[in-house]
MDTraj code that builds the backbone (N, CA, C; nanometers):
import mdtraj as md
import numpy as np

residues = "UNK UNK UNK UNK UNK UNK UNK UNK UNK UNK UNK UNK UNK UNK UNK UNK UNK UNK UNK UNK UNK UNK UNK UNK UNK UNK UNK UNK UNK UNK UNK UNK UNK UNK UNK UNK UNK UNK UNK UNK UNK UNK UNK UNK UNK UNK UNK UNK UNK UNK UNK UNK UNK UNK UNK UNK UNK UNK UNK UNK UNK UNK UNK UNK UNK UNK UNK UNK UNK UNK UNK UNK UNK UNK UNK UNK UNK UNK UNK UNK UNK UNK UNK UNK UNK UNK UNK UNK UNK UNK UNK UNK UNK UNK UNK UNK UNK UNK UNK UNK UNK UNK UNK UNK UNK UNK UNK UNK UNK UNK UNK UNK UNK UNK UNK UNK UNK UNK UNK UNK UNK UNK UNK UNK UNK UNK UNK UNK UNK UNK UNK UNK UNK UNK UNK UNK UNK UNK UNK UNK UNK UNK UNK UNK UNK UNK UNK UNK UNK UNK UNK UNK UNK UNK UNK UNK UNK UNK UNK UNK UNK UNK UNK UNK UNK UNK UNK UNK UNK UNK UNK UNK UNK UNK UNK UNK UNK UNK UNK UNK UNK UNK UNK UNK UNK UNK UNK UNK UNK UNK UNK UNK UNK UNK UNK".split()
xyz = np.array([
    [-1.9841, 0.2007, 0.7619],
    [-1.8889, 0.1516, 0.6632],
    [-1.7553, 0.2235, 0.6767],
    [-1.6356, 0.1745, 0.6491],
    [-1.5072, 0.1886, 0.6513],
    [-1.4697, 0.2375, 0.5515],
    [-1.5574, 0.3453, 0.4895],
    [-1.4894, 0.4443, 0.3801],
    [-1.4418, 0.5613, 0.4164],
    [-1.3216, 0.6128, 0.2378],
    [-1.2720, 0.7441, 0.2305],
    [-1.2328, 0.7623, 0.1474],
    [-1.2678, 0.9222, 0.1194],
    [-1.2195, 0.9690, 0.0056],
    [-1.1395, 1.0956, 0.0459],
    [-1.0521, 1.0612, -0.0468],
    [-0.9123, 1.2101, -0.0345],
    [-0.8999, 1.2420, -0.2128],
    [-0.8850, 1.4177, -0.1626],
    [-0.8333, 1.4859, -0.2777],
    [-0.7082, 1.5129, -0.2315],
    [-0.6187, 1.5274, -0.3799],
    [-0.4749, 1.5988, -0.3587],
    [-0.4452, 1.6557, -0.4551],
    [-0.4344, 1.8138, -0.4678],
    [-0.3896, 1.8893, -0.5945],
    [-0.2721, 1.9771, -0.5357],
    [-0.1656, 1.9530, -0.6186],
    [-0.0405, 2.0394, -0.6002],
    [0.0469, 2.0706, -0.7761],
    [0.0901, 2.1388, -0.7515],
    [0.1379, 2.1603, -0.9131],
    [0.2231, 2.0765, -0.9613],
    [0.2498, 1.9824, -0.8936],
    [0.2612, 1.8249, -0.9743],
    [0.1915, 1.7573, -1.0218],
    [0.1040, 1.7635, -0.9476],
    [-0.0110, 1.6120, -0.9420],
    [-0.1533, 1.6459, -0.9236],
    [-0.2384, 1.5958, -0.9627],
    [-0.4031, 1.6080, -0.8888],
    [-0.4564, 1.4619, -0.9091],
    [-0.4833, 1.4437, -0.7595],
    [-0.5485, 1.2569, -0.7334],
    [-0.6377, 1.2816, -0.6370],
    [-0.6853, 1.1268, -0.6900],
    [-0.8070, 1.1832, -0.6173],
    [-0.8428, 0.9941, -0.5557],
    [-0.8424, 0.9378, -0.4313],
    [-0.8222, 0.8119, -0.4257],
    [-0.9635, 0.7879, -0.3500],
    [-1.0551, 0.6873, -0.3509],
    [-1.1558, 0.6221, -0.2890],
    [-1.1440, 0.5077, -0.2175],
    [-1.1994, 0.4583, -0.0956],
    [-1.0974, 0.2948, -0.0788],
    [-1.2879, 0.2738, 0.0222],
    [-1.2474, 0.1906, 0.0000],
    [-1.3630, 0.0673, 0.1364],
    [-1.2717, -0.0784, 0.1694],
    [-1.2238, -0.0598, 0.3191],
    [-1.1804, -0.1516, 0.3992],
    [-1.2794, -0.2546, 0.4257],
    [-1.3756, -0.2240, 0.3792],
    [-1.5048, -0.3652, 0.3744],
    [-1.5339, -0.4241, 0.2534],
    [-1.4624, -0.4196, 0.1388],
    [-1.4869, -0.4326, -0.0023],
    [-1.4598, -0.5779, 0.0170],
    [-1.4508, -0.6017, -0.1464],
    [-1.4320, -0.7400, -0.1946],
    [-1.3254, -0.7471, -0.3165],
    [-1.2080, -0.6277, -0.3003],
    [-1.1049, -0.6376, -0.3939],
    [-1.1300, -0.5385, -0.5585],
    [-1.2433, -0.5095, -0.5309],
    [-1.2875, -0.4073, -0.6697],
    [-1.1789, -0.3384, -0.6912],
    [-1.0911, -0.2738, -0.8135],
    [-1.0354, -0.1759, -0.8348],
    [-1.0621, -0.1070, -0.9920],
    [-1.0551, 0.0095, -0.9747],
    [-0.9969, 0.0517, -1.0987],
    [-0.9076, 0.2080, -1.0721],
    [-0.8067, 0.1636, -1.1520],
    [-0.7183, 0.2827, -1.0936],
    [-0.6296, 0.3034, -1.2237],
    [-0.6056, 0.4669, -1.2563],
    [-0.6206, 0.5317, -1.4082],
    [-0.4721, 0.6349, -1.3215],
    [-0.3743, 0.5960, -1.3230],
    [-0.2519, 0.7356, -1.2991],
    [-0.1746, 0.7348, -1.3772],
    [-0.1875, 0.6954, -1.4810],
    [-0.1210, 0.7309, -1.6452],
    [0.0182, 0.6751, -1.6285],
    [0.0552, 0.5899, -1.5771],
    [0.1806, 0.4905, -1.5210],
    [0.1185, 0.3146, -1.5053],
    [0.0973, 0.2845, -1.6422],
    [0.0771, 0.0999, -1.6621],
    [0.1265, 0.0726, -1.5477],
    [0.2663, 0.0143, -1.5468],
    [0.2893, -0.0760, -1.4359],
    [0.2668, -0.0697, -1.2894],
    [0.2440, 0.0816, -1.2798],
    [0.1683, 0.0960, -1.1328],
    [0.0335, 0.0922, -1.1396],
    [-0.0236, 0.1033, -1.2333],
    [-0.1746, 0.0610, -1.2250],
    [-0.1633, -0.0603, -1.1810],
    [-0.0687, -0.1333, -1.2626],
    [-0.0641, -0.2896, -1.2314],
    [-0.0661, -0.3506, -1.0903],
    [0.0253, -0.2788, -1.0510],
    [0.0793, -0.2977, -0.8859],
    [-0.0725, -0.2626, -0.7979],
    [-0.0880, -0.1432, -0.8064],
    [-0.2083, -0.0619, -0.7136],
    [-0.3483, -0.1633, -0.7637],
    [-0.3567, -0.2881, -0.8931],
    [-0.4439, -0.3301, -0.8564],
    [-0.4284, -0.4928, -0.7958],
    [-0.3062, -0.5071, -0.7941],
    [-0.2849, -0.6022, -0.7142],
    [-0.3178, -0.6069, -0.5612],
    [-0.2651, -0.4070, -0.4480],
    [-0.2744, -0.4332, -0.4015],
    [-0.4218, -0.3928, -0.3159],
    [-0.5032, -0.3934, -0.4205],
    [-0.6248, -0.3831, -0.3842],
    [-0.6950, -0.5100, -0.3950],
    [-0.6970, -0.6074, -0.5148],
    [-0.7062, -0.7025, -0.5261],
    [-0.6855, -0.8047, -0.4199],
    [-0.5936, -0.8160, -0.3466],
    [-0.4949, -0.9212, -0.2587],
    [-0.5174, -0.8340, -0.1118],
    [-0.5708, -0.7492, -0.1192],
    [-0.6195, -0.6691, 0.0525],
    [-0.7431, -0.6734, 0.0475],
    [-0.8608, -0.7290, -0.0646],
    [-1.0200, -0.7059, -0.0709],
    [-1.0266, -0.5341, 0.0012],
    [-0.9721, -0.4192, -0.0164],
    [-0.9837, -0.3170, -0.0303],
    [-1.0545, -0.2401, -0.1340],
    [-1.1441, -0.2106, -0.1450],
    [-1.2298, -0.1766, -0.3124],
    [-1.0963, -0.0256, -0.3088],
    [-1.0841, 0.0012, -0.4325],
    [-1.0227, 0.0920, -0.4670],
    [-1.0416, 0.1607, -0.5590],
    [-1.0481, 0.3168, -0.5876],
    [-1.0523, 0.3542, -0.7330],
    [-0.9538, 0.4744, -0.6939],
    [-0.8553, 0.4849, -0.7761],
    [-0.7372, 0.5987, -0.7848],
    [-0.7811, 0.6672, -0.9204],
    [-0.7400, 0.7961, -0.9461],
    [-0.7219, 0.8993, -1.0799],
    [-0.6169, 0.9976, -1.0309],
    [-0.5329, 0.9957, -1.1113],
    [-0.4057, 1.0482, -1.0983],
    [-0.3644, 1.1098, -1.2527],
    [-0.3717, 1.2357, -1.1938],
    [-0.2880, 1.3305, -1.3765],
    [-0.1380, 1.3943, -1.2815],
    [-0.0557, 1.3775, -1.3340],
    [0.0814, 1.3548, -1.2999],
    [0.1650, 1.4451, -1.3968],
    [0.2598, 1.5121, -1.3708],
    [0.4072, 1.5379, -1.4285],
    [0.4680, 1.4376, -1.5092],
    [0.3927, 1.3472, -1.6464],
    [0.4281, 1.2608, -1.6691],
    [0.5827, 1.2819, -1.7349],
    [0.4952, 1.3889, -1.7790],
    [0.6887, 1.4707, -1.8926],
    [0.7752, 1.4489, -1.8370],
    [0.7907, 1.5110, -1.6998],
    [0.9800, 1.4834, -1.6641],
    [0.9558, 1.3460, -1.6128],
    [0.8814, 1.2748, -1.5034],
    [0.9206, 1.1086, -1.4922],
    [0.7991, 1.1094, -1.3816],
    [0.8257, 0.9926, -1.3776],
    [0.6882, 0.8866, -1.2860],
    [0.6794, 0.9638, -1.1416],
    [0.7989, 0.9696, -1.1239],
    [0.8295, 0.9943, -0.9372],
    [0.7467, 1.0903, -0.8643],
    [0.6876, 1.1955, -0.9377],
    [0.5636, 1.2811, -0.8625],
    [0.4196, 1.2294, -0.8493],
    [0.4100, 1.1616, -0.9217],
    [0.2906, 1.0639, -0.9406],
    [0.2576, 0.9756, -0.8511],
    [0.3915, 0.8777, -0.8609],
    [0.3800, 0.7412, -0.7604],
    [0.3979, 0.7840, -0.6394],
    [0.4592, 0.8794, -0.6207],
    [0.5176, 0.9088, -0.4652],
    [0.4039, 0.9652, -0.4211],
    [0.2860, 1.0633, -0.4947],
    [0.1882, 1.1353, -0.4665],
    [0.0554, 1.0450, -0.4286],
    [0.0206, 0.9613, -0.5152],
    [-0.0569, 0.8412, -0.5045],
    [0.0062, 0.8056, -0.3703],
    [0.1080, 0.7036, -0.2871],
    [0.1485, 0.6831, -0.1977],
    [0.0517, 0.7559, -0.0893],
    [0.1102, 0.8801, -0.0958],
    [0.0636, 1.0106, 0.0114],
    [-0.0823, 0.9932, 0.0493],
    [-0.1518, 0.9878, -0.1011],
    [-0.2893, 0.9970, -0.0461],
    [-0.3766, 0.8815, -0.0367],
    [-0.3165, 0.7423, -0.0482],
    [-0.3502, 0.6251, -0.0210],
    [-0.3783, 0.6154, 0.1297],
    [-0.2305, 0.6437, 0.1699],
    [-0.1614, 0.6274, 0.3071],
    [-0.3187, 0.7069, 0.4020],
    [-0.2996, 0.8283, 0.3273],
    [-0.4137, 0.9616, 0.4419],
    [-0.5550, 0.8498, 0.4011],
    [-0.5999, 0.7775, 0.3077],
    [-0.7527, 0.7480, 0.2795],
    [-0.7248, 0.6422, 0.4108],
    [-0.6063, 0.5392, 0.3783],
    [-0.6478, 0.4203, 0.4934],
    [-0.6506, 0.4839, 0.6303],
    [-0.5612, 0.5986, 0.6462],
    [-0.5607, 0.6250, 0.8037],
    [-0.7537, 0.6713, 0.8352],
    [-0.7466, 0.7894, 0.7549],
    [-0.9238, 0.8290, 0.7325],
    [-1.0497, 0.6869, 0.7682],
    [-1.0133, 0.6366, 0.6798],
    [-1.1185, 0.4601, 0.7042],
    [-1.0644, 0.4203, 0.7820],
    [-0.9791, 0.3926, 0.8900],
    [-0.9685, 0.2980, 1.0108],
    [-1.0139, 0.3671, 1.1312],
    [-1.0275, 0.5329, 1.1380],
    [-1.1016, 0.6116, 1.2451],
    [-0.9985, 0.6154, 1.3884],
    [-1.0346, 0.5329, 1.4322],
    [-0.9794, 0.4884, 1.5887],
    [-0.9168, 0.3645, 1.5957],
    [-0.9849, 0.3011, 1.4639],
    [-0.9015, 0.1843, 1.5088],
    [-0.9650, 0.0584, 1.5675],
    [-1.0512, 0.0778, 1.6398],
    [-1.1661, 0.0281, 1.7212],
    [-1.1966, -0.0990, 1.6397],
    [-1.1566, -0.2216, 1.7265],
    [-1.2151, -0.3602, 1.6551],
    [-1.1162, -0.4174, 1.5467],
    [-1.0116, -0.3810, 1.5245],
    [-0.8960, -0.4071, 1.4308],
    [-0.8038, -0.5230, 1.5008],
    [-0.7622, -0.6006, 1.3463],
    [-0.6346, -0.7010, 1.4161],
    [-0.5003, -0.6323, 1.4236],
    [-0.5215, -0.5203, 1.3757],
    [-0.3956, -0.4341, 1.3759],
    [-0.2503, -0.4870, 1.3168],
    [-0.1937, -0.6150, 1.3502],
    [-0.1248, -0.6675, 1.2819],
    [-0.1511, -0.7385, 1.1545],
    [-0.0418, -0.7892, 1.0934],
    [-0.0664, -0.8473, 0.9408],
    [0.1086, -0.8654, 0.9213],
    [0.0966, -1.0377, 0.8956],
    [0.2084, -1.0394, 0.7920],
    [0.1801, -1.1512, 0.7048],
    [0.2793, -1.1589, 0.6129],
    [0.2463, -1.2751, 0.4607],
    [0.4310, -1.3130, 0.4197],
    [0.3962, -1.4458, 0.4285],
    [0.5402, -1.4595, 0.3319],
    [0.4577, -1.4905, 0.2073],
    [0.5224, -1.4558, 0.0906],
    [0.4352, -1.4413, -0.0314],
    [0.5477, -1.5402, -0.1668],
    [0.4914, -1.5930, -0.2375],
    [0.5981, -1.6866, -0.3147],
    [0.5231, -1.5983, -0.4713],
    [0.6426, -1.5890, -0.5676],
    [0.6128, -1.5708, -0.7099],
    [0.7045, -1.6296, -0.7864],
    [0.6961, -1.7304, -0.8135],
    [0.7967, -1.7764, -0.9332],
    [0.9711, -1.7794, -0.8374],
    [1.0611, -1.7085, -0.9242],
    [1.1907, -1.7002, -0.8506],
    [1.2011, -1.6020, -0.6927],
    [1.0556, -1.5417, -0.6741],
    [1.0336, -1.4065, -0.5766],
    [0.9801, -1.4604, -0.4759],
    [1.0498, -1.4566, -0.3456],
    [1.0023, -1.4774, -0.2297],
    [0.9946, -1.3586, -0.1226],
    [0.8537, -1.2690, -0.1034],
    [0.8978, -1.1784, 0.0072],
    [0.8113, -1.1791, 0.0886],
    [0.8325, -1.1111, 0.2310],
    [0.7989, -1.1500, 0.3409],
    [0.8014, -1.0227, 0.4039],
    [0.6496, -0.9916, 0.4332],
    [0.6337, -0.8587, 0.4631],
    [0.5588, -0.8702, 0.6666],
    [0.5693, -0.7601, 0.6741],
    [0.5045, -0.7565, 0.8717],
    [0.5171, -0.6128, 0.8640],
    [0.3683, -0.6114, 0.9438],
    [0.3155, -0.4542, 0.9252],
    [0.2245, -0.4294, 1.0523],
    [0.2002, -0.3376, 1.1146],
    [0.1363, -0.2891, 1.2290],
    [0.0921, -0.1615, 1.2049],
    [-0.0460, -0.1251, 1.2262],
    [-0.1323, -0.0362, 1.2038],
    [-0.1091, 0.0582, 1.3090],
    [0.0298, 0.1280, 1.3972],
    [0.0252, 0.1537, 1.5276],
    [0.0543, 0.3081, 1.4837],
    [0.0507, 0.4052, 1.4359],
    [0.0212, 0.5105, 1.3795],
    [0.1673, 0.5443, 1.3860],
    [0.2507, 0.5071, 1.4354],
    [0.3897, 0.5393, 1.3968],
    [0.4542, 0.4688, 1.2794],
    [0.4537, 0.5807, 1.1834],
    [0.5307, 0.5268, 1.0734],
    [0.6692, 0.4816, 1.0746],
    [0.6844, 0.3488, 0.9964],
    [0.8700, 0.3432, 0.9924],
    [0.8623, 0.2538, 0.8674],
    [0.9109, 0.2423, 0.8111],
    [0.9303, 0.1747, 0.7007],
    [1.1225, 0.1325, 0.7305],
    [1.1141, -0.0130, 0.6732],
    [1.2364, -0.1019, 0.6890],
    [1.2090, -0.1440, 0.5130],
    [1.3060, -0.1595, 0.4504],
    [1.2892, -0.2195, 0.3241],
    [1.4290, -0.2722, 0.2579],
    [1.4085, -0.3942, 0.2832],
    [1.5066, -0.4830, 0.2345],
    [1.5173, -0.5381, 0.0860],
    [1.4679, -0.4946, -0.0122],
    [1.4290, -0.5230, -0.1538],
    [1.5425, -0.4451, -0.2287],
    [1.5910, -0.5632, -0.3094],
    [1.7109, -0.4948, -0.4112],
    [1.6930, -0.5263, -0.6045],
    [1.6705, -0.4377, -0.6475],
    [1.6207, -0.4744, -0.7763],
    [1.7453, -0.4790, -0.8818],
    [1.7847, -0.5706, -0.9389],
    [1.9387, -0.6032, -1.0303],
    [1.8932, -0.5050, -1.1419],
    [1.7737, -0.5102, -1.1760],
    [1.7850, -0.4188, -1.2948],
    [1.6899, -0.2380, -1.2416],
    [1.6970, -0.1738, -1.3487],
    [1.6591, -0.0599, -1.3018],
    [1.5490, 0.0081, -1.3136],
    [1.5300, -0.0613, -1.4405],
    [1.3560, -0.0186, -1.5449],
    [1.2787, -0.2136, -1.4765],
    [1.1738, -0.1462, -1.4791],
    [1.0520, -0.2588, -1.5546],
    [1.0062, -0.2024, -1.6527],
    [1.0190, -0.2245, -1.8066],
    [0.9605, -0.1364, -1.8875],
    [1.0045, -0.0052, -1.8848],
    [0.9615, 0.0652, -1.8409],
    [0.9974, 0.2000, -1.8547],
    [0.9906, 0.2767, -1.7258],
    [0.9387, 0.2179, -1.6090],
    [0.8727, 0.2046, -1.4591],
    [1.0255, 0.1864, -1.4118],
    [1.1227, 0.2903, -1.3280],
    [1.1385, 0.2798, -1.2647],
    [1.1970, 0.2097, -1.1493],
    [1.2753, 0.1117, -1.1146],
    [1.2152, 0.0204, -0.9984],
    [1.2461, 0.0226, -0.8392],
    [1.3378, 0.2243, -0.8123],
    [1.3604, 0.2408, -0.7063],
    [1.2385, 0.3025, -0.6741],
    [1.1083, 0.3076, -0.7724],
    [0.9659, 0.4072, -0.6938],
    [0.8957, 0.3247, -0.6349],
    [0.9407, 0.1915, -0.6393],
    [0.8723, 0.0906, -0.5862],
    [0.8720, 0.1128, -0.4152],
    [1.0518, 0.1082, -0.3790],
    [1.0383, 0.2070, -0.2419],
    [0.9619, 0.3015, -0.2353],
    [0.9648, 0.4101, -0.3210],
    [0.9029, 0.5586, -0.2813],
    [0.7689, 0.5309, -0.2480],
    [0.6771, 0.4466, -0.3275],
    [0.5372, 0.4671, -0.3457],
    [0.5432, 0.4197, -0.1597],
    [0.6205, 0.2521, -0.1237],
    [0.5961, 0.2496, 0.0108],
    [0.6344, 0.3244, 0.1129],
    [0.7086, 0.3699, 0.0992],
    [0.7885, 0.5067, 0.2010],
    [0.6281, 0.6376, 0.2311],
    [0.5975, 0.6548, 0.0864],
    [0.4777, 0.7679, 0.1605],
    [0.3602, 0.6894, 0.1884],
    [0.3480, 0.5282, 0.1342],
    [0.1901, 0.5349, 0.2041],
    [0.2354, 0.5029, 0.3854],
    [0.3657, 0.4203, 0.4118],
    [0.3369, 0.4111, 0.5052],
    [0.3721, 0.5382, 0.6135],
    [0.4343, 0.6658, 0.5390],
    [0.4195, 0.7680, 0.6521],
    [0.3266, 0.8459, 0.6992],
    [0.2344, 0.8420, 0.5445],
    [0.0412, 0.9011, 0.5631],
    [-0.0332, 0.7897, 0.6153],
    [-0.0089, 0.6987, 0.6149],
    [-0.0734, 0.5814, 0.6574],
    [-0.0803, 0.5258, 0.8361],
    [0.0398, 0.5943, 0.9013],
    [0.0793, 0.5177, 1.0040],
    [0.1156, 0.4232, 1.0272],
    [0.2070, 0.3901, 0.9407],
    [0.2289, 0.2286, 0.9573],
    [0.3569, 0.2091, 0.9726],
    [0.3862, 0.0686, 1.0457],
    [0.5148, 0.0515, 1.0961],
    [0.5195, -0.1108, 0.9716],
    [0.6400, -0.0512, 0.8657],
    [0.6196, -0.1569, 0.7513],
    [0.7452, -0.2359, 0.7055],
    [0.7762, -0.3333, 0.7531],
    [0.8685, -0.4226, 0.7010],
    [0.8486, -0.4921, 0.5778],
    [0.9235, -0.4674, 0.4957],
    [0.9137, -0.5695, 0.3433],
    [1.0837, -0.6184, 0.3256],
    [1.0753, -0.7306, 0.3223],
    [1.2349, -0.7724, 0.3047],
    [1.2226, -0.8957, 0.1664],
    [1.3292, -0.9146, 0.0852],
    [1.3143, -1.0187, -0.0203],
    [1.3971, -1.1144, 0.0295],
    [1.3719, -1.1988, 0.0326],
    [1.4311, -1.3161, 0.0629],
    [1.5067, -1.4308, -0.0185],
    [1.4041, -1.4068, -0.1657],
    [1.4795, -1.4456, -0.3059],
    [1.4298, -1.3663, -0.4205],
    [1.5078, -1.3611, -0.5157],
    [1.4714, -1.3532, -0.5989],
    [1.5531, -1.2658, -0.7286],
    [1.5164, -1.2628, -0.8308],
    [1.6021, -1.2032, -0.9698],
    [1.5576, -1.1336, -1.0275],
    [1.3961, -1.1515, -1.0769],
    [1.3395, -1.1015, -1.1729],
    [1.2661, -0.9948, -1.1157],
    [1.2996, -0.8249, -1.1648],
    [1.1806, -0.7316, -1.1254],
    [1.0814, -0.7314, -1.1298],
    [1.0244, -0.7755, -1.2246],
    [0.8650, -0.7474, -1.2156],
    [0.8416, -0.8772, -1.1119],
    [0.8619, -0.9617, -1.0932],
    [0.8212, -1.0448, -0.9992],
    [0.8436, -0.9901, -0.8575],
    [0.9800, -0.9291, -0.8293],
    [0.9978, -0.8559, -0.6505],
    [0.8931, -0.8061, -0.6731],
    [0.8815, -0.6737, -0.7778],
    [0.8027, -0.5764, -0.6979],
    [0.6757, -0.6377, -0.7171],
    [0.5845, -0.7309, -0.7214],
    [0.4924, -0.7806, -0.7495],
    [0.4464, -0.8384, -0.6296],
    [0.5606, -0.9419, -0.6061],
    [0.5717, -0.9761, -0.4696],
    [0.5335, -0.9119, -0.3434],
    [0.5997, -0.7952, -0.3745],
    [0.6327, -0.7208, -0.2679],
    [0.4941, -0.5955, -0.2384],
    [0.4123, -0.5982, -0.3417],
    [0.2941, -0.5398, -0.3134],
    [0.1939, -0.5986, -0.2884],
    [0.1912, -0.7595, -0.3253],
    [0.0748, -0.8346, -0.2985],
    [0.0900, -0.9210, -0.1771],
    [0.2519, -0.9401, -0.0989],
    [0.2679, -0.9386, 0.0153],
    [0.2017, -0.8363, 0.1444],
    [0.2257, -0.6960, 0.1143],
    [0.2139, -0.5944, 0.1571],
    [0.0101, -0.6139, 0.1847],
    [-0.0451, -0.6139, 0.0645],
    [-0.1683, -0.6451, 0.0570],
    [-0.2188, -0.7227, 0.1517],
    [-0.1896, -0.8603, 0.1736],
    [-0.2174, -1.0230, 0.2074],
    [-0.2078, -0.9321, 0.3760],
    [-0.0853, -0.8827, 0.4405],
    [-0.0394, -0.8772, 0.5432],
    [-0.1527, -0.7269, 0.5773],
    [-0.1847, -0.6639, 0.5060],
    [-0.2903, -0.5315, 0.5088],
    [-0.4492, -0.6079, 0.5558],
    [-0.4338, -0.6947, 0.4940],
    [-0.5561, -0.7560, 0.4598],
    [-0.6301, -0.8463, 0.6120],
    [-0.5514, -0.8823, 0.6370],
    [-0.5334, -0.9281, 0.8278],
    [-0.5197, -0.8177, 0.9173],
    [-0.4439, -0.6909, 0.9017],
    [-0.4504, -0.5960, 0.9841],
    [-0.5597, -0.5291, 1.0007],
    [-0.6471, -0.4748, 0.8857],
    [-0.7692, -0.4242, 0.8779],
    [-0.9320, -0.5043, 0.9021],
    [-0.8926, -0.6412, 0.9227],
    [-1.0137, -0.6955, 0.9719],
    [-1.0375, -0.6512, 1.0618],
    [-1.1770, -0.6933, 1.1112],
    [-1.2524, -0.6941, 1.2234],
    [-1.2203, -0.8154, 1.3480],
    [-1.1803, -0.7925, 1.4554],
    [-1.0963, -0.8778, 1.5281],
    [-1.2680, -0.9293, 1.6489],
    [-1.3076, -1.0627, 1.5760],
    [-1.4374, -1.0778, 1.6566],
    [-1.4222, -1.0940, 1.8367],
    [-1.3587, -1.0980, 1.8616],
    [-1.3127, -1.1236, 2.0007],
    [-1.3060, -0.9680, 2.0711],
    [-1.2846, -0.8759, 2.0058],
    [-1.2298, -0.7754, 2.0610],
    [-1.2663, -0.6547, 1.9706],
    [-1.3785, -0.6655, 1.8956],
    [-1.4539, -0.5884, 1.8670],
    [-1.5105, -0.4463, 1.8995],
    [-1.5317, -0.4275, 2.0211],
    [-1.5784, -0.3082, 2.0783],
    [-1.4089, -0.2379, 2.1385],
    [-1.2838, -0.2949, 2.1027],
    [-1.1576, -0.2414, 2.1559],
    [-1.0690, -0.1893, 2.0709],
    [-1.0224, -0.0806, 2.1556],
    [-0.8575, -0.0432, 2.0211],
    [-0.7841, -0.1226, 2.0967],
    [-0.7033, -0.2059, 1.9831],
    [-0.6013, -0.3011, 2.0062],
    [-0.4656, -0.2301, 2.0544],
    [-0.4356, -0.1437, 2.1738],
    [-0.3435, -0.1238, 2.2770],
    [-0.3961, -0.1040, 2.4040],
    [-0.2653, -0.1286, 2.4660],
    [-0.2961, -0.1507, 2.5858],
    [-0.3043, 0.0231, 2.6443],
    [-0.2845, 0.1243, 2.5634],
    [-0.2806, 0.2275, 2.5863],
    [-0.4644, 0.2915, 2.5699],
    [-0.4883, 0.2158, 2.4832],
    [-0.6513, 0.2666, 2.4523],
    [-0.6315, 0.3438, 2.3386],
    [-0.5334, 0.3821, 2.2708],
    [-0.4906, 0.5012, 2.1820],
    [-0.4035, 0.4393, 2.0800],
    [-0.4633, 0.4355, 1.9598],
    [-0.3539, 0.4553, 1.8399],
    [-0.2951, 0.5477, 1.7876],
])
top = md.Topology()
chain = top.add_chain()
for i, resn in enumerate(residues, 1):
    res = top.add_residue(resn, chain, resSeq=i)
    for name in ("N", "CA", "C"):
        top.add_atom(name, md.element.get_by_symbol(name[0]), res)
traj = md.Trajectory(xyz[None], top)
């Protein structure tokens, strides 16, 4: 099975994240930040990734040690559950539609991180959330993660819909990378042999 579990305690934060790349979308995830619960169960939901996060956070001064920390150790669980790599489609992308929100994400499991992010949010809060951590959270999973991650918006107005978009895009396009590639099963998908 394609599990992992990571601890992370630093005098910000202590999390603690579980994932199975063979699940069926299970989540429950508790980091004392609603609207990122919201998000993190979307993008477990929309990747069939089972997930369970717990996160006690620096809530006092603001979100940003939390979400950015969660990120970190998301990123290290998926690298942990993919191993080698061995039998993966490695790629994944999704154009994703929400209401006025159109985004369009492409992602490669190739252990070099880069993140590209084309998402511009008119307002600044969702609620009380933030909506430049929406970058942050993707910036660290995909540098613990290895991932080479494009998210660009293509339309849209309303925040909670981008960033909604833009995680259940992320998901959809995760969700194709981490299958099992039946053709090529017994292979790491480079021509190098090496991820």
């Amino acid at each position: 099975m394609r599990t992992s579990q990571i601890s992370r305690k630093t005098a910000e934060t202590d999390i603690s994240v579980s994932i199975n790349l063979d699940g069926d979308g299970r989540y429950d995830n508790q980091t004392g930040v609603g609207f990122f619960d919201h998000m993190l169960d979307q993008l477990a939901r929309h990747s069939l990734i089972d997930m369970e996060i717990r996160a006690q956070g620096d809530l006092h001064i603001d979100d940003h040690h939390t979400v950015e920390d969660v990120g970190i150790a998301l990123g290290q669980a998926l690298s942990r559950a993919l191993g080698d790599k061995r039998g993966i489609r490695r790629y994944g992308a999704c154009h994703l539609a929400m209401d006025d929100a159109l985004v369009r994400c492409a992602l490669d499991l190739s252990g070099r991180p880069f993140l590209v992010w084309n998402v511009d949010f008119a307002a600044a809060k969702i609620g009380t959330f933030d909506t430049e951590l929406v970058r942050e959270f993707f910036q660290a999973f995909s540098t613990h993660g290895g991932i080479t991650l494009h998210v660009d918006a293509l339309h849209g107005f309303n925040a909670h819909h981008l960033a909604e978009a833009a995680f259940k895009s992320v998901a959809r396009a995760l969700r194709e990378a981490v299958e099992n590639d039946p053709r090529k099963s017994d292979a790491v998908p480079s021509t190098k042999g090496i991820l």
